[in-house]
Each structure stands twice: as structure tokens, then as C-alpha cells.
C-alpha positions in Angstrom: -0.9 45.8 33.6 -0.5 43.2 30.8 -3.7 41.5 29.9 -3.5 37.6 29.6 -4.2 37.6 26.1 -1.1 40.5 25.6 1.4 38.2 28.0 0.8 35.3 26.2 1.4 37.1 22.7 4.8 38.4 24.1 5.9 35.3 25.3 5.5 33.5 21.9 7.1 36.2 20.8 10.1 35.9 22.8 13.5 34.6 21.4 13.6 30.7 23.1 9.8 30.4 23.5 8.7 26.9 23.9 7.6 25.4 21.0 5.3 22.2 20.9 7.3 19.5 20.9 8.3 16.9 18.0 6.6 13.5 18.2 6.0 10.3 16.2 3.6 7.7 16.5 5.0 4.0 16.9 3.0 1.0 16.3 4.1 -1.8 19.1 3.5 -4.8 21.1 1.7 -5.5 23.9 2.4 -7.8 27.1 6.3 -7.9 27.9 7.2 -6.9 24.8 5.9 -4.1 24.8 7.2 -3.2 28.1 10.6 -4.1 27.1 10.4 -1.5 24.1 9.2 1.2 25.8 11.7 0.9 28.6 14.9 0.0 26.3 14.3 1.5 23.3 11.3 4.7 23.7 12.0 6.2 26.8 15.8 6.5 26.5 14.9 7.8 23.1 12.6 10.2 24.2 15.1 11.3 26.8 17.8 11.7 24.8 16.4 13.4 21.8 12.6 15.4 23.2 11.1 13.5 20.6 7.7 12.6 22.0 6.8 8.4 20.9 3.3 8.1 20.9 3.2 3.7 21.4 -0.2 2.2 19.4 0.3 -1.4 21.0 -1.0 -4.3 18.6 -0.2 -7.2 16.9 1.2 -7.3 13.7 -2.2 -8.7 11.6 -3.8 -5.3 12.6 -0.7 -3.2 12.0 -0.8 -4.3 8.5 -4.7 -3.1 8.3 -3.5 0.0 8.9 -1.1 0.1 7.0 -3.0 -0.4 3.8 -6.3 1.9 5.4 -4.3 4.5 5.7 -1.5 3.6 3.1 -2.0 7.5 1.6 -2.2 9.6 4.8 -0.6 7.3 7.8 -1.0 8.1 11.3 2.0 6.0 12.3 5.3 6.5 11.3 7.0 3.6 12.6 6.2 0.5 13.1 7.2 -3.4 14.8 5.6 -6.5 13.0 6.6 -10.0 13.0 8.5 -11.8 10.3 6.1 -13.1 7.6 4.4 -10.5 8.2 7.4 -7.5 7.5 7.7 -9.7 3.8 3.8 -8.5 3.4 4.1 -5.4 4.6 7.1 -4.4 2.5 5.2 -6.2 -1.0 2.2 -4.3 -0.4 4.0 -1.0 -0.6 3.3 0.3 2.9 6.7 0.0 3.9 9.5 3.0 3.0 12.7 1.7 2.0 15.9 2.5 4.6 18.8 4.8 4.0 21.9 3.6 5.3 23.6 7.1 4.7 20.2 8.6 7.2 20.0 5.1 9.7 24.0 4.9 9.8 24.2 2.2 12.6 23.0 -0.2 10.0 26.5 -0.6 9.3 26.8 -2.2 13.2 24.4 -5.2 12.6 24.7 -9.0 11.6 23.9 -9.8 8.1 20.6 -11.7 9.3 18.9 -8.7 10.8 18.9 -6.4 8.1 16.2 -7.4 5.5 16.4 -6.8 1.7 14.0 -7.0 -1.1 14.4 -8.4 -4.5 15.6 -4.8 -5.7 18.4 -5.0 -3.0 16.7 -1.9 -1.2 16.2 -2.2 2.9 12.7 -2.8 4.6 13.3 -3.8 7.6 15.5 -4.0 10.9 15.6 -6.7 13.2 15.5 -5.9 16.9 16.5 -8.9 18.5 15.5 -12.9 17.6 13.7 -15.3 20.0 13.0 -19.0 19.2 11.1 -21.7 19.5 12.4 -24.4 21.2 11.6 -27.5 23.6 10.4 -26.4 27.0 9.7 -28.7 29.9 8.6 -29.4 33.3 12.0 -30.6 35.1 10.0 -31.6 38.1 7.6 -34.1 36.0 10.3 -35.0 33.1 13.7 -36.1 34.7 15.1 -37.1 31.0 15.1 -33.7 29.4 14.1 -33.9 25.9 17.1 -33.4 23.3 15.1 -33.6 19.8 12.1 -32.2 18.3 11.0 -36.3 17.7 10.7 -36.5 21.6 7.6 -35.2 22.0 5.9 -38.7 20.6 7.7 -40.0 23.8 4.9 -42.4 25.2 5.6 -41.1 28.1 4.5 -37.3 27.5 0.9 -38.7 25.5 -1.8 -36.3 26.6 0.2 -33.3 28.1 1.9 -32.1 24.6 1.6 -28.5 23.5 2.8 -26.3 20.2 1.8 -23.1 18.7 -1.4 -23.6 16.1 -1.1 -22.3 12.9 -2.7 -18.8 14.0 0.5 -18.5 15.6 3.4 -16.5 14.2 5.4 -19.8 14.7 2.8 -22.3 13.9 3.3 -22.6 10.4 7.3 -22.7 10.3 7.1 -25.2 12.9 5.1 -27.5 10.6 7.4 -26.8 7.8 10.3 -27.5 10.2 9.0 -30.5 11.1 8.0 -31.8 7.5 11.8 -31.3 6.8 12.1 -33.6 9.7 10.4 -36.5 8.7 10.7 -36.5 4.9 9.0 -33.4 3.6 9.3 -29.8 2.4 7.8 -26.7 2.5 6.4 -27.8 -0.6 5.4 -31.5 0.6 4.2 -31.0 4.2 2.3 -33.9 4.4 4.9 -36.1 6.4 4.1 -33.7 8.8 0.6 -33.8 9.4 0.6 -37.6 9.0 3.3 -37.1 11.6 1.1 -34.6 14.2 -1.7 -36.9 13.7 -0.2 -39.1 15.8 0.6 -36.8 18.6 -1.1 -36.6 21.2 -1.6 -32.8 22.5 -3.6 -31.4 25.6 -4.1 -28.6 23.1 -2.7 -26.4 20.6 -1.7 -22.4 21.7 -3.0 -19.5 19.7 -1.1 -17.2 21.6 2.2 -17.5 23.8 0.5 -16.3 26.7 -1.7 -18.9 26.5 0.9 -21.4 26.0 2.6 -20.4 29.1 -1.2 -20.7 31.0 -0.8 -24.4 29.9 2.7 -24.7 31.9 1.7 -23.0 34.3 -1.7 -25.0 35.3 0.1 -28.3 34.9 -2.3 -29.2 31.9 1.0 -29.8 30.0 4.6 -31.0 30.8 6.4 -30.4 27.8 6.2 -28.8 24.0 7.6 -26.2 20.9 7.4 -22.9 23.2 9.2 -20.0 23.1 12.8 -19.6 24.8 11.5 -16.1 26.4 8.2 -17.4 27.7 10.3 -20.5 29.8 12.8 -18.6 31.0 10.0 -16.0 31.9 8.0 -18.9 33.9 11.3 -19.7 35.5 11.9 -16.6 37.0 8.4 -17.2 38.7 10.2 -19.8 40.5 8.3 -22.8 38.1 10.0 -25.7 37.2 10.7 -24.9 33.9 13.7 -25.5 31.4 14.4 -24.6 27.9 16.3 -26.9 25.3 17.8 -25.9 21.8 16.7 -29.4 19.9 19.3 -30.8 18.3 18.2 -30.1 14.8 17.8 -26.4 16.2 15.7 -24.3 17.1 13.0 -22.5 14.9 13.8 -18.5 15.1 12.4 -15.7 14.3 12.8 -11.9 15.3 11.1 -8.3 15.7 11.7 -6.0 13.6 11.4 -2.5 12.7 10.1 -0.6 9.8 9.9 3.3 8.8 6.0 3.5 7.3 5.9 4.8 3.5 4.1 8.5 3.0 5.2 9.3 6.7 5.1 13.0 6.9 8.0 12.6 10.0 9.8 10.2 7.9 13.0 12.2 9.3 12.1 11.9 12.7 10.9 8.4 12.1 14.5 7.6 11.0 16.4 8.9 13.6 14.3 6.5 16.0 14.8 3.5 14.2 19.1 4.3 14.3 18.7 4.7 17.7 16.4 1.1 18.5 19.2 -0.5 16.5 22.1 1.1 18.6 24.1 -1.3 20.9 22.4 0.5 24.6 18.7 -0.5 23.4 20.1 -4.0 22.1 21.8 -4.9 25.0 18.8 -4.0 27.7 16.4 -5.6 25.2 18.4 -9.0 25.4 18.9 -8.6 29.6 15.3 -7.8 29.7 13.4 -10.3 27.6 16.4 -12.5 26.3 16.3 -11.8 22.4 19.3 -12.2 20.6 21.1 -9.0 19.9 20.6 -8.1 16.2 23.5 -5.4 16.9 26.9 -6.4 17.0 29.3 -5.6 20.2 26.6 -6.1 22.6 28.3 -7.3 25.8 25.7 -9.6 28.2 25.8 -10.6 31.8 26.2 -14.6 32.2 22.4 -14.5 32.9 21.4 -13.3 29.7 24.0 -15.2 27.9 22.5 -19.0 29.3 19.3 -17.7 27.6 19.7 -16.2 24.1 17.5 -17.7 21.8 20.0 -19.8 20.5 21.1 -21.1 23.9 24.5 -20.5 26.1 27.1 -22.0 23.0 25.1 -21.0 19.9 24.8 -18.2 17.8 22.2 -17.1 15.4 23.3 -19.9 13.1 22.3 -21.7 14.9 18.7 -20.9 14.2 16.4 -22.1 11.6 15.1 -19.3 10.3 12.2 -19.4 8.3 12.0 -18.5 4.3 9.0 -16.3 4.9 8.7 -15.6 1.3 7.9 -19.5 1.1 6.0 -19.9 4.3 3.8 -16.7 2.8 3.0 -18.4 -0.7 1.8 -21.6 1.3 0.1 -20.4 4.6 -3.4 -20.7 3.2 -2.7 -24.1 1.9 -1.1 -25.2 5.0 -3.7 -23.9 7.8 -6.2 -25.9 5.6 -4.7 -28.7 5.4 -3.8 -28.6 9.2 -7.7 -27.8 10.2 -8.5 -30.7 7.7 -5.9 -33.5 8.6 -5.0 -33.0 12.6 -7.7 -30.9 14.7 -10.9 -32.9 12.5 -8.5 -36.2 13.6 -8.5 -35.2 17.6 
């Protein structure tokens, strides 16, 4: 009789033995988005290729501290971070270039959700846009608000709400709005002279906690984001989302292969397959992001929320010149801590 330590000898020896099986480590969100991932875009993949995705949920601040901590020997191999954030990432050199001959369903996407740097090389893939946008109580506010200027309504004083700079939003929105009333990424001071005079229940660091302010009442109507209202309506809430007339402010998740990645090849056969029309289209049914892939079909349901509403398309999105926004952030979240929260 075979001892144990003989059996298993012979069966690693043994043409077909199992061998330990591949894996990659993928930095992602929390909350619903998270959930969306790994149910559109992780476990298929898993699935369909036995390639193990180990998930490291997190937002993107801290993926980028990883990034650069272990910028010589990563432990991730893949990774989402917001926009702004992916321009960072990709100057800082922790961010590996993509190979359109290796991640061939590149060739399948929109123009606005494949990013380039200055040398014309790719680092990064968009995964879907959401937006910011007007949402509102429709029991409260029978007049539904059609411009981003209606939330200095009399009427709404005192139950207000938009993103704080700490936001990812936060800052394009006060950029958007400078634009609005006279100003410019470079001159946003018509917009804090502007928010000055708004009055807010309070500013959201997070959109969780934005949607906490719908949901307790404390506000009626604000810049939130599309997914969040139409996530609140599905809890049977009274709550709508409007594209403002000047447009809504988007922005998108995307997708990065990590520079020095020992499964670089592995890592690159994930990201084709998160960018392939199956994972775009349940990623937009699930939590309403606009398909960055082209050919996605959507049920009416999904199509009466993309981020860019029922008629629109990503042009119709103001999307954010990140490279700008980046250069002038500090300045900005200054100026805003200075000029409108010491005001309130």
C-alpha cells in the first residue's frame, strides 16, 4: 500500500494533474459599484477563463498610494480609479501603457473612453460614464428644475445639496458652474461669489451620503449623481433625475493595467474582456453607466436612465479637462474652504 506522501508524488506526477490555478489581483470599488463589477465583469471572467480575480475594494486616493508604495514590486495588477485621478496615476509612472494588438476590443469603443497621453500611448479604458445632474423630490417640488441656476430658487433655500470639493465631482462642478456665470477654470471666482449665495442644508463628501440627505428629507433638491436617484427610486422614493439644460457634468470608471505587473498578460486579457459588449451592457442594466463599448443593446429601462438621459448621448456630457482640474485643485479647495464654508 501506497503511503500518502508516495500517492501524492504520483499524482503530481501524472499527465493532467491539477495545477494551482492562475490569478490576478484587481483593485475596485466598494458599495454598488463594486457589486456591479464583480457580478458583470469578474465572475463571468473568472468563469469563462479559471482565472482567479482577487477584488482589493477602495477608492481611488488610496489606489494611487499603492501604486507609488509598491510602484517596483506591485501586488495588484489591475486596477479602477476615477477620472482625475487615472491623469495622476498614468503621470506618475504607475500605470503600463495598453496594447491594442494584446487588448483587441479596444477597436469596439467610442473615442471618449479610450484615454491617451501626450505621447499618443493608451493608459486607460473607460468602463462606463455616470453624471451629475439635478435630482429632486417630485413629491415636494412640482416644477421640476430644468437648469443648473434653479437651485437659487427661493423656494428650495435651506434644503440645497452638491458634492464638496473632497468629492470626485466637487471640483468640476465648481468649474462647471464658473463657466456658467462668467468664469473659467482659470477664473473661478464667479463661482464662489455665486455659491456664496446658496443656501445649502449641507455639502456631500461622499454619494452615499448624499443620497442619506434625500432620503431623510433634510434636502429636496441638488447636483447628485444620475445612478444614486434612480437608485433611491427603485426604493420606491420620490425621486427624479434631470439632464440641466447646459448638461450634465460626466465622468466615468475606468480601467488600468498596473506598470511592473508580473501577470501583465493575464492582467490584459481581463481588461479586453471588462471592455467587451456582455460586461458593458449588464454594467449599464445594473447601475445605469453609459456604455463605453459600442453595440451595446439596452432594455427601455436602462435607456430612460443613461447618464446622459433617454435622448442624449455622451455628447451630451460635459466632461471634465482633468489635466486642468489637476493643475488647479489645490487652488480651488482653498479658495472654496476660504470663500463659501468660512461664509455659512
Amino acid at each position: 500500500m501506497l503511503s500518502k506522501a508516495a500517492l501524492v508524488a504520483l499524482l503530481a506526477a501524472a499527465p493532467g494533474a491539477v495545477m494551482a490555478q492562475e490569478s490576478i489581483t484587481v483593485a475596485t470599488y466598494g458599495g454598488e459599484w463594486g457589486a456591479a463589477m464583480q457580478a458583470c465583469i469578474i465572475d463571468p471572467f473568472t468563469r469563462d477563463t479559471s482565472i482567479r480575480v482577487v477584488p482589493e475594494p477602495g477608492v481611488s486616493g488610496v489606489t494611487l498610494s499603492k501604486l507609488r508604495q509598491q510602484k517596483d514590486a506591485p501586488t495588484l495588477d489591475a486596477v479602477w480609479i476615477d477620472g482625475g485621478v487615472s491623469e495622476i496615476a498614468a503621470g506618475d509612472g504607475v500605470i503600463a501603457s495598453v496594447d491594442p494588438t494584446k487588448v483587441t476590443a479596444v477597436s469596439g469603443m467610442i473615442p471618449e473612453g479610450v484615454y491617451k497621453g501626450a505621447d499618443g500611448k493608451i493608459f486607460a479604458l473607460s468602463t462606463g460614464f455616470y453624471s451629475l445632474g439635478l435630482a429632486y423630490n417630485a413629491r415636494d417640488i412640482k416644477q421640476p428644475p430644468v437648469s443648473w441656476l434653479d437651485l437659487w430658487k427661493p423656494e428650495f433655500a435651506g434644503a440645497v445639496t452638491f458634492p464638496s470639493p473632497s468629492n470626485a465631482m466637487g471640483v468640476p462642478f465648481i468649474v462647471h458652474l464658473a463657466g456658467l456665470t462668467g468664469g473659467s477654470i482659470d477664473n473661478v471666482t464667479p463661482a464662489f461669489e455665486k455659491l456664496k449665495q446658496l443656501k445649502v442644508a449641507a455639502y456631500f463628501d461622499t454619494a452615499g451620503a448624499g443620497t442619506n440627505l434625500f432620503q431623510s428629507g433634510e434636502v429636496v433638491v441638488g447636483a447628485h449623481y444620475a445612478s444614486s436617484a434612480y437608485a433611491l427610486r427603485d426604493q420606491k422614493l420620490p425621486i427624479a433625475f434631470v439632464v440641466p439644460k447646459e448638461g450634465a457634468i460626466g465622468g466615468d470608471i475606468r480601467l488600468h493595467l498596473v506598470a511592473n505587473s508580473k501577470k501583465q498578460a493575464l492582467a490584459e486579457k481581463f481588461m479586453n474582456y471588462a471592455i467587451g459588449t456582455t460586461p458593458a451592457q449588464c454594467m449599464a442594466e445594473r447601475i445605469y453607466v453609459g456604455p463605453a463599448t459600442t453595440n451595446v443593446t439596452l432594455s427601455e429601462n436602462a435607456k430612460q436612465r443613461m447618464p446622459w438621459g433617454a435622448d442624449g448621448s455622451i455628447k451630451s456630457l460635459a466632461l471634465p479637462d482633468w489635466v486642468k482640474i489637476n493643475a488647479n485643485r489645490a487652488a480651488i479647495i482653498e479658495a472654496f474652504n476660504r470663500t463659501v464654508v468660512a461664509k455659512k
